[in-house]
GUTIDO-671011 format. One record per atom (N, C-alpha, C, O): x, y, z; atom name; residue number from 1. Coordinates in steps of 0.001 Angstrom, whole numbers. Example, Ala and Ser with C-alpha at 12.3 -4.5 7.8 and 13.67 -1.06 7.14 Angstrom:
<atoms>
atom u->13190	v->-5690	w->7800	a->N	k->1 .
atom u->12300	v->-4500	w->7800	a->CA	k->1 .
atom u->13200	v->-3300	w->7800	a->C	k->1 .
atom u->14236	v->-3319	w->8465	a->O	k->1 .
atom u->12850	v->-2250	w->7080	a->N	k->2 .
atom u->13670	v->-1060	w->7140	a->CA	k->2 .
atom u->12900	v->30	w->7870	a->C	k->2 .
atom u->13409	v->1138	w->8039	a->O	k->2 .
</atoms>
This chain:
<atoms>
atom u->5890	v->4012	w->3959	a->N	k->1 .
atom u->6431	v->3699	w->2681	a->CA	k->1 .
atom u->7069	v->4957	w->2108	a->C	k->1 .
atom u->6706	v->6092	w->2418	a->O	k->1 .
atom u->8095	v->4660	w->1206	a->N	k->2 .
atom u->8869	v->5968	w->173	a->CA	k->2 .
atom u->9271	v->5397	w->-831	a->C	k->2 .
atom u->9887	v->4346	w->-1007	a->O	k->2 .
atom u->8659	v->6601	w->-1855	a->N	k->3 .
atom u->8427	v->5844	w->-2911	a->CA	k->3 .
atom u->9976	v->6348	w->-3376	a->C	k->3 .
atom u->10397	v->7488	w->-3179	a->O	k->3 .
atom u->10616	v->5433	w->-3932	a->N	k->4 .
atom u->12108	v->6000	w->-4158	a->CA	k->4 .
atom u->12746	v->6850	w->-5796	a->C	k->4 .
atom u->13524	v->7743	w->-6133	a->O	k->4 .
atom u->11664	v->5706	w->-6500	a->N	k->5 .
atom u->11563	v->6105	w->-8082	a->CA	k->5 .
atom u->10317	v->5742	w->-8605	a->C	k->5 .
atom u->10029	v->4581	w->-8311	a->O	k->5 .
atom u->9258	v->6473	w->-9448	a->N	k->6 .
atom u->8573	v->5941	w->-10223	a->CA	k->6 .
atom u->7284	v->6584	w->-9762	a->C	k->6 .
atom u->7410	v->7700	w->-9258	a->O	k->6 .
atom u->5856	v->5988	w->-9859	a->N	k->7 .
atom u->4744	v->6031	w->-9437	a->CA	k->7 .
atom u->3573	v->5055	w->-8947	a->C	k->7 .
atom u->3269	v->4041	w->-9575	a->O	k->7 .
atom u->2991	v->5433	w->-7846	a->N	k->8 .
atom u->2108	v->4455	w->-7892	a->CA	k->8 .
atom u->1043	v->4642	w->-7168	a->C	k->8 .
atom u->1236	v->5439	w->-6250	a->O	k->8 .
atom u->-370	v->4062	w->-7254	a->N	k->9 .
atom u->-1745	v->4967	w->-6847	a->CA	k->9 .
atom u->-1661	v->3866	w->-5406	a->C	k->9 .
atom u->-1422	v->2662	w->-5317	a->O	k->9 .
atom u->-1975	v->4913	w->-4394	a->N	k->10 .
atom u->-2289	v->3767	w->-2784	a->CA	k->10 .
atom u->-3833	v->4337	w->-2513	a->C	k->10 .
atom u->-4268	v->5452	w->-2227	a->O	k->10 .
atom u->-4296	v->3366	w->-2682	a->N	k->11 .
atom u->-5313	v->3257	w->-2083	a->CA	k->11 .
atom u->-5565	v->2826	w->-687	a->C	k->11 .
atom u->-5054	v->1716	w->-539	a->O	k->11 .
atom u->-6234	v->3308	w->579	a->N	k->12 .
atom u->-6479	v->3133	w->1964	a->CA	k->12 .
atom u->-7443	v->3606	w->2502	a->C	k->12 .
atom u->-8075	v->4591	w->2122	a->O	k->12 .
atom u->-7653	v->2907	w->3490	a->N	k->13 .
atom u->-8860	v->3378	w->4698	a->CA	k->13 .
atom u->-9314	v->2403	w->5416	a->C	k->13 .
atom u->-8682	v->1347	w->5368	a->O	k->13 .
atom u->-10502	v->2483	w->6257	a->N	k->14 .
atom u->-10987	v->1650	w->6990	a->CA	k->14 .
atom u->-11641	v->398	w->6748	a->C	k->14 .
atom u->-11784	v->-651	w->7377	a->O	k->14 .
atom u->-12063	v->938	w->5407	a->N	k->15 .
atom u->-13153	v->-258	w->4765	a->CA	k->15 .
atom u->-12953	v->-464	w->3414	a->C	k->15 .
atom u->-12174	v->381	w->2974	a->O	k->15 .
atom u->-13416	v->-1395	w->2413	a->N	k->16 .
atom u->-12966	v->-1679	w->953	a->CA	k->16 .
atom u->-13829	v->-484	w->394	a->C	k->16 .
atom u->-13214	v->38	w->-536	a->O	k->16 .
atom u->-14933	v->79	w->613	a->N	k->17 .
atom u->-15764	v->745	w->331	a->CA	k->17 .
atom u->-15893	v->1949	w->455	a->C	k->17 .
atom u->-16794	v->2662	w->13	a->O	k->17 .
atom u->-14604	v->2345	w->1329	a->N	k->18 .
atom u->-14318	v->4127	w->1693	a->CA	k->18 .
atom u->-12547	v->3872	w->1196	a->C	k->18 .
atom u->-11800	v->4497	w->1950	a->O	k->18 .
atom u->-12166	v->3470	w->632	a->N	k->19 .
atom u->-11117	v->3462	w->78	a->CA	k->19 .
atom u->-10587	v->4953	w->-806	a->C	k->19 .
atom u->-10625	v->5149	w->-2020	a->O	k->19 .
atom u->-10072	v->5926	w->356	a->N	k->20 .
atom u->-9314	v->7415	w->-545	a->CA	k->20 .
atom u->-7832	v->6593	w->-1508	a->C	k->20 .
atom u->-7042	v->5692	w->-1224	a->O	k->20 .
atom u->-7979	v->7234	w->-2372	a->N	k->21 .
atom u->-7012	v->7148	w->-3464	a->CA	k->21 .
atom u->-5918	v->8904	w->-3636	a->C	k->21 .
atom u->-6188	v->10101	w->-3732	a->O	k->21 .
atom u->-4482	v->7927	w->-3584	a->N	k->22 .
atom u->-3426	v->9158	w->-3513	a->CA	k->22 .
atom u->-2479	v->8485	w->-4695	a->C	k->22 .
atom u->-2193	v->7293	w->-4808	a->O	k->22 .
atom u->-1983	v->9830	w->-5730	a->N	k->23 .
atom u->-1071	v->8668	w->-6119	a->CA	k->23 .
atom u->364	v->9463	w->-5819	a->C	k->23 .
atom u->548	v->10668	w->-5994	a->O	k->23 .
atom u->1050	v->8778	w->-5470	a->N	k->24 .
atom u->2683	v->8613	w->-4899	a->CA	k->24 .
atom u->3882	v->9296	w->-6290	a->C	k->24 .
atom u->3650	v->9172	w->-7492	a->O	k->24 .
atom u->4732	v->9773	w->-5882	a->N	k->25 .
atom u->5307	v->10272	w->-6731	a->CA	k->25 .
atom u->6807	v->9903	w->-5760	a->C	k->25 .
atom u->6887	v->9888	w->-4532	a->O	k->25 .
atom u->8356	v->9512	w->-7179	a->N	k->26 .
atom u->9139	v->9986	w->-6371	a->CA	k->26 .
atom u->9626	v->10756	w->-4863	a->C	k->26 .
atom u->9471	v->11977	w->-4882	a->O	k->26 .
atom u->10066	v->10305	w->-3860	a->N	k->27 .
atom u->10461	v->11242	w->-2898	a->CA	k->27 .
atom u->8924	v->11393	w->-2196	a->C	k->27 .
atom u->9086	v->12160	w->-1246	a->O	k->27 .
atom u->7934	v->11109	w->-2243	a->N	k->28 .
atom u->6999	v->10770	w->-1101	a->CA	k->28 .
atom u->6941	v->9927	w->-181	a->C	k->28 .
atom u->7518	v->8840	w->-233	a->O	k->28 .
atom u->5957	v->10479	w->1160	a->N	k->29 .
atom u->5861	v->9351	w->2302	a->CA	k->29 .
atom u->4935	v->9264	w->2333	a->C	k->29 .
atom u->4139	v->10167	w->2077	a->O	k->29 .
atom u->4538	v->7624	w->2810	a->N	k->30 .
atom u->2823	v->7121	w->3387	a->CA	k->30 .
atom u->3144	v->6920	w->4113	a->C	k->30 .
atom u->4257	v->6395	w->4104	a->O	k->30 .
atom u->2372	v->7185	w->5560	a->N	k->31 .
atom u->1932	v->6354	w->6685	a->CA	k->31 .
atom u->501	v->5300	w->6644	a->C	k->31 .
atom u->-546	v->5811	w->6248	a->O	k->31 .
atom u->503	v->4402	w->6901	a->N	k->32 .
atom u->-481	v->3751	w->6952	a->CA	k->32 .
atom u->-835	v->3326	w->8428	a->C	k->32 .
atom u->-387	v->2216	w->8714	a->O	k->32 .
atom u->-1254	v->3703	w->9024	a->N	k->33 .
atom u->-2013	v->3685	w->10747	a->CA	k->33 .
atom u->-2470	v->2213	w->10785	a->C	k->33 .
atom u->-3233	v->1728	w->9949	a->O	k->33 .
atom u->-1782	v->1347	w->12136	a->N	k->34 .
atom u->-2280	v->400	w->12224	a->CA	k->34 .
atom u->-3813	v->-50	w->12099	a->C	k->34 .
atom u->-4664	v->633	w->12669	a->O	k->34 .
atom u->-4320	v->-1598	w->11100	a->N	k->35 .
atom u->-5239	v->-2184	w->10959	a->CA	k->35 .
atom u->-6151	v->-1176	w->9549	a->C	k->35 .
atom u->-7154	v->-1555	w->8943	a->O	k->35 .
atom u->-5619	v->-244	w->9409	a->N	k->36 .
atom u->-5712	v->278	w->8019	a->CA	k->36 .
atom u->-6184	v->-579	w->6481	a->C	k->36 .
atom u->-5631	v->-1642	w->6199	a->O	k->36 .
atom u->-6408	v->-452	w->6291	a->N	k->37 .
atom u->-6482	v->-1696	w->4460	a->CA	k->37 .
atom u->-5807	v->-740	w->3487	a->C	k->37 .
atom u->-6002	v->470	w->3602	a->O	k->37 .
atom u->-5086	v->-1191	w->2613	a->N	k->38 .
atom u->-4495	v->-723	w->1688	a->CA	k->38 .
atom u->-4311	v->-1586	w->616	a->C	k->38 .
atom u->-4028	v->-2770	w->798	a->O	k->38 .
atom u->-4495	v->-925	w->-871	a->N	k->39 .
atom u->-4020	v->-1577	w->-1658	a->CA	k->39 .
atom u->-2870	v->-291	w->-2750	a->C	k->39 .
atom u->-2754	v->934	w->-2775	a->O	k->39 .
atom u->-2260	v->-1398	w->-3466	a->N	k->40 .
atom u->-936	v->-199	w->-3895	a->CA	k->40 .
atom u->-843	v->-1036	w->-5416	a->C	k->40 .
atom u->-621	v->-2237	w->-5571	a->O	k->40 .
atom u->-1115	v->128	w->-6600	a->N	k->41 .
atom u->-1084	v->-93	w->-7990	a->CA	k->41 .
atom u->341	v->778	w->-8591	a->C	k->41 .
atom u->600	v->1977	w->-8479	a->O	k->41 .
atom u->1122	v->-309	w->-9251	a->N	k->42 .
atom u->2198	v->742	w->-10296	a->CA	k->42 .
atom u->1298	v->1380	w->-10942	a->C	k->42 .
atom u->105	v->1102	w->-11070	a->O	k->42 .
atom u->2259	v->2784	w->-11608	a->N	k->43 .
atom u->1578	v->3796	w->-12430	a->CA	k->43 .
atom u->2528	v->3412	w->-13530	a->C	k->43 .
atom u->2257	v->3397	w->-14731	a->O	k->43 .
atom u->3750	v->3085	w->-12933	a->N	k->44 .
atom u->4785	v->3271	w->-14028	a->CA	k->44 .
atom u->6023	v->2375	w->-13353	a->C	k->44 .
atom u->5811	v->2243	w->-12147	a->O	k->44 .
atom u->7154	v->1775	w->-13748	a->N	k->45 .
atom u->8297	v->1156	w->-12698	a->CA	k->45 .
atom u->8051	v->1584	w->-11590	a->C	k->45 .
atom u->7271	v->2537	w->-11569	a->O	k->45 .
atom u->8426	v->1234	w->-10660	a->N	k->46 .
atom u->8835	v->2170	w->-9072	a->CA	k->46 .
atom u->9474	v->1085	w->-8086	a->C	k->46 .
atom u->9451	v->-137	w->-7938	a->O	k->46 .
atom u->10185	v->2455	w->-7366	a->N	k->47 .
atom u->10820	v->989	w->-6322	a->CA	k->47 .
atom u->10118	v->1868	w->-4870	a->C	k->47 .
atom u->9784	v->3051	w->-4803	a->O	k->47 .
atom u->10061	v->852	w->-3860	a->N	k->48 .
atom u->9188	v->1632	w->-2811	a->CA	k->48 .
atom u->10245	v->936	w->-1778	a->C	k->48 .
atom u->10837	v->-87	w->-2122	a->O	k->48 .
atom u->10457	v->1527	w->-510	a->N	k->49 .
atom u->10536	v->1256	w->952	a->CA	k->49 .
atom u->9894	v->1391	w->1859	a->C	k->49 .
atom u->9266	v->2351	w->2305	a->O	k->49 .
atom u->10074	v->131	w->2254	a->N	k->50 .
atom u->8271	v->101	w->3377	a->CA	k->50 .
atom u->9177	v->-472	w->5029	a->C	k->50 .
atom u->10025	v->-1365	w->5059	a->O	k->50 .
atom u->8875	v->26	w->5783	a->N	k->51 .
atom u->8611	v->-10	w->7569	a->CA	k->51 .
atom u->7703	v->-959	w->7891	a->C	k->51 .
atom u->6611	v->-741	w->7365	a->O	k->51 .
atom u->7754	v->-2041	w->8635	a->N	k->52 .
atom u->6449	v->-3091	w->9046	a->CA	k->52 .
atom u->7000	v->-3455	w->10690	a->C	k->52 .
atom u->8019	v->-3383	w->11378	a->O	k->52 .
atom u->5913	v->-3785	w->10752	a->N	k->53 .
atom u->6167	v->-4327	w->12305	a->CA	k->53 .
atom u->6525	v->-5459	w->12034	a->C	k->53 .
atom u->6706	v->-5587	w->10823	a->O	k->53 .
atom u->6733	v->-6440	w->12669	a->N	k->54 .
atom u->7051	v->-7664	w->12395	a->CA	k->54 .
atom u->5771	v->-8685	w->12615	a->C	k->54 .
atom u->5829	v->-9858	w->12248	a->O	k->54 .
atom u->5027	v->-8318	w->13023	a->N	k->55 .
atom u->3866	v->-8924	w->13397	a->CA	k->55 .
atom u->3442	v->-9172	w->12047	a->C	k->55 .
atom u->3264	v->-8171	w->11354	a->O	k->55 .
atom u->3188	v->-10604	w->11391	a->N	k->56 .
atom u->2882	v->-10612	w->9664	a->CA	k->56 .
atom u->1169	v->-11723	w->10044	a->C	k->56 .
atom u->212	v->-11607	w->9278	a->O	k->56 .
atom u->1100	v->-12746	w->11358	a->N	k->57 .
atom u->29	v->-13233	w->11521	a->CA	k->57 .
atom u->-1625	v->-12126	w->11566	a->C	k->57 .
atom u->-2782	v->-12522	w->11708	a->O	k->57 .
atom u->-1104	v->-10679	w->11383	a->N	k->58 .
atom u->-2300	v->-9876	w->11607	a->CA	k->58 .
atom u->-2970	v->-9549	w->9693	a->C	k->58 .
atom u->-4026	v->-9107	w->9242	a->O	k->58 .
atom u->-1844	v->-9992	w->9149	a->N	k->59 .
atom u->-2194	v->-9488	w->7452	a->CA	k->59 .
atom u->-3895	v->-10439	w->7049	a->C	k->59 .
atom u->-4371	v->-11508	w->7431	a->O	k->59 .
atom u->-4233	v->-9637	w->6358	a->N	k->60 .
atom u->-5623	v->-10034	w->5860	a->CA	k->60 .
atom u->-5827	v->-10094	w->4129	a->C	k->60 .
atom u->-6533	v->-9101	w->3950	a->O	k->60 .
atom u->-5713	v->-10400	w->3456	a->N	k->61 .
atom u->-5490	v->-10035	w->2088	a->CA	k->61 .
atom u->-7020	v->-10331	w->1250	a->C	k->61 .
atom u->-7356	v->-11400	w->739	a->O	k->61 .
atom u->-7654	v->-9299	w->1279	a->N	k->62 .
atom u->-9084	v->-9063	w->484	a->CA	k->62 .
atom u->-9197	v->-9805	w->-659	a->C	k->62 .
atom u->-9934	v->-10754	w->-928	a->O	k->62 .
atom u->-8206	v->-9129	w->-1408	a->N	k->63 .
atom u->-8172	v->-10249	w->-2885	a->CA	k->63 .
atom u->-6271	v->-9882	w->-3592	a->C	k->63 .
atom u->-5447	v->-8969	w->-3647	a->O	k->63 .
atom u->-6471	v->-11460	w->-4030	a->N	k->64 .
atom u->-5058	v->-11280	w->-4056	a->CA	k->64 .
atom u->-4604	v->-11977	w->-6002	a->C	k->64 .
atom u->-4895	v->-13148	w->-6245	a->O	k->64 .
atom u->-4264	v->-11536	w->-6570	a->N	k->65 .
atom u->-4563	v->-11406	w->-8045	a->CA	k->65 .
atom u->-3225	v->-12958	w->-8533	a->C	k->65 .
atom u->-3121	v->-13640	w->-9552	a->O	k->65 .
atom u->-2461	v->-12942	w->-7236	a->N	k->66 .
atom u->-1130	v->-14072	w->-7138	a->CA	k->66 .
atom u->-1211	v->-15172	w->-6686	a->C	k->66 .
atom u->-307	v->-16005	w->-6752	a->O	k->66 .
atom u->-2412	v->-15360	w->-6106	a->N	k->67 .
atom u->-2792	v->-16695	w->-5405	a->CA	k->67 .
atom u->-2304	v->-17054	w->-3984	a->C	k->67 .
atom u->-2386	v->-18173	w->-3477	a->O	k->67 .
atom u->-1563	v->-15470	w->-3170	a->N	k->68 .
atom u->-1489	v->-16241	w->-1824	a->CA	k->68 .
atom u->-2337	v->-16354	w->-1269	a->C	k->68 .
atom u->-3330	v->-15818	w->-1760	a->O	k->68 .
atom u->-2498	v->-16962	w->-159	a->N	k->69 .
atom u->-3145	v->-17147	w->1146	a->CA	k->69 .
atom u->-3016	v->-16136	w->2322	a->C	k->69 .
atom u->-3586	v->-16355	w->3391	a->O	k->69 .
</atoms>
């Protein structure tokens, strides 16, 4: 991910419960290492660009505040 404008806190790791917290600024990069968990909060507007595999049947969504599936 790059964050292009704005801010925003990413939270990641292996488990919901070891979750390190970074927060993103303009002109930063995340990698997120396959099977990773992440969750990603605005701080403020922001626009982000994100890299994915195409593989979308592997997504898992812990809790989802929008109602997908």
């Amino acid at each position: 991910m790059i964050v292009e404008s704005g801010s925003c806190l990413m939270e990641s790791g292996w488990s919901e419960e070891e979750l390190q917290k970074s927060e993103l600024k303009e002109g930063d990069i995340f990698h997120l290492p396959p099977k990773a968990i992440h969750r990603l909060t605005a701080l403020t507007d922001c626009r982000l660009f994100e890299a994915s595999t195409p593989q979308l049947d592997d997504v898992v969504r812990i809790k989802d505040r929008y109602g997908r599936t």
